[in-house]
Structure formats: C-alpha cells, structure tokens
C-alpha positions in Angstrom: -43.1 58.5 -50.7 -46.9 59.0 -51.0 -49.3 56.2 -51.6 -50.0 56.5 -54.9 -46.3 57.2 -55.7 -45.7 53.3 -54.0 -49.0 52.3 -56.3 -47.8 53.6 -59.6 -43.8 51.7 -58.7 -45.5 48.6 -57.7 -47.6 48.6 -61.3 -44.9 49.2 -63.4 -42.8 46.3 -61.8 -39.3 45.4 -61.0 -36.4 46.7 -64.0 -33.3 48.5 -63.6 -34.0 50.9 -61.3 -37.1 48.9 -59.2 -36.0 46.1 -56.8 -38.8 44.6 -54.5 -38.2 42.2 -51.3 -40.5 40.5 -49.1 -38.3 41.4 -45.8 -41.4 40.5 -43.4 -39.4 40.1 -40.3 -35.6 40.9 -41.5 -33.6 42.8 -43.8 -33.0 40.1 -46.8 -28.9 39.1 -47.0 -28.8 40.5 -50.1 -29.8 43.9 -49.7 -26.6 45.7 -49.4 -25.5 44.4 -52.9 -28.6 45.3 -54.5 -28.3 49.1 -53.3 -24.5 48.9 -54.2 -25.6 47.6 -57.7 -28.2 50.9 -57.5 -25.4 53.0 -56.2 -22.8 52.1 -59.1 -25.6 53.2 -61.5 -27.9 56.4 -61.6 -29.7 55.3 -58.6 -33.2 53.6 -57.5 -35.6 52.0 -55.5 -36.2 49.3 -53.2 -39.4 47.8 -51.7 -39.2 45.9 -48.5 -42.7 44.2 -48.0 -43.7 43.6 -52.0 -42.3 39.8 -53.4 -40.9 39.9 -57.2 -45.0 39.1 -58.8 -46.3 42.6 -57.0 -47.7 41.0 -54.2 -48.1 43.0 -51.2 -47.1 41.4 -47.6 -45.9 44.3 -45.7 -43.4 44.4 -42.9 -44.3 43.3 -39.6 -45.3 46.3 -37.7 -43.4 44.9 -34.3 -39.9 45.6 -36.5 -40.5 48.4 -39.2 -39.0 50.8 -37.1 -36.1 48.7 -36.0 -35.3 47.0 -39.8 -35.1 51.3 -40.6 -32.8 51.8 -38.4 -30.6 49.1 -39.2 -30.8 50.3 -42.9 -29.4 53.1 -41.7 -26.7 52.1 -39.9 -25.8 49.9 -42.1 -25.4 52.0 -44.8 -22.4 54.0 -42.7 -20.6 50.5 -42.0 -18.0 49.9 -44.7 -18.4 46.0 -43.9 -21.4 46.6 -45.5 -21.6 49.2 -47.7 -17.9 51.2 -49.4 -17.6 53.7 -49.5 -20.8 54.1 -47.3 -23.7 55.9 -48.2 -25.9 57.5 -45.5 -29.4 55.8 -46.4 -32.9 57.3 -45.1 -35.2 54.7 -45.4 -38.8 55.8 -45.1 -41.8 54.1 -44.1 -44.8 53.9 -46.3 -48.6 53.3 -45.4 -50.0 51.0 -48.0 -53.7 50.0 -47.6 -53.6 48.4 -44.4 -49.7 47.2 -44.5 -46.3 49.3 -43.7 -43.3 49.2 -46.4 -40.1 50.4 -46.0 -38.8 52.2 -49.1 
C-alpha cells in the first residue's frame, strides 16, 4: 500500500470495511475478531498505528517487524483465527511514522 493510498483510507475514516488501531508496542487483543468480522464479509482493512479520530501514532519501529510477523502467524493458528487465513501484513511509510496495514 502506497502513501497516498494510506492518506485517502485515513480521510475517509473508519466504516464497514475500515478498522483503525493504535497497536504502538502490541497487537491489540481484539484484532483477530475484527479481521474474522472482515473475513465473514467481503473483506477490508486494518490500520495498526492510527486511533479511531484519524490520528496518527505509528508503531514503534523496535517491533514493526516483529508485530508483522506475529500477524502472520497468527493468522495460520486456528486458536486464533478458523479456519485460518494466511495474512500478509505490509508495512507502510507514513510521513515520518511506520504502519502496519
């Protein structure tokens, strides 16, 4: 996802398809039922680093890789996820902060 992609998703806002999280330093607990709930439906997508009013806080650089890779492991554990869904997260360069779409 481009930068100006992540700009135009961040104006328009959260709705049915458009979840954002502040996940600074951890995945949030509920993130597996929001992208079940996405799943069930016709699909979407999910900030990490943007809280609900738009604002921008990024994820901590130290654990952007790492949160990624657990978002993807994750998504092949049927504690977590059923039936599982092989999830690529990507990281996205925003102004000076790192999101994980």
């Amino acid at each position: 996802m481009n930068r100006n992609k992540t700009q135009n998703i961040i104006n328009q806002g959260e709705g049915i398809s458009v979840e954002f999280k502040t996940a600074t330093n951890q995945l949030p607990n509920n993130l597996f039922e929001t992208i079940s709930a996405f799943l069930n439906k016709s699909g979407g997508t999910i900030l990490l680093g943007v809280s609900d009013d738009k604002k921008i806080h990024g994820v901590d650089e130290q654990v952007v890789d790492e949160l990624s890779k657990q978002i993807a492991n994750l998504s092949n554990n049927p504690q977590k996820l059923f039936p599982s869904f092989l999830l690529e997260p990507q990281v996205v360069e925003y102004k000076d902060k790192k999101l994980i779409s």
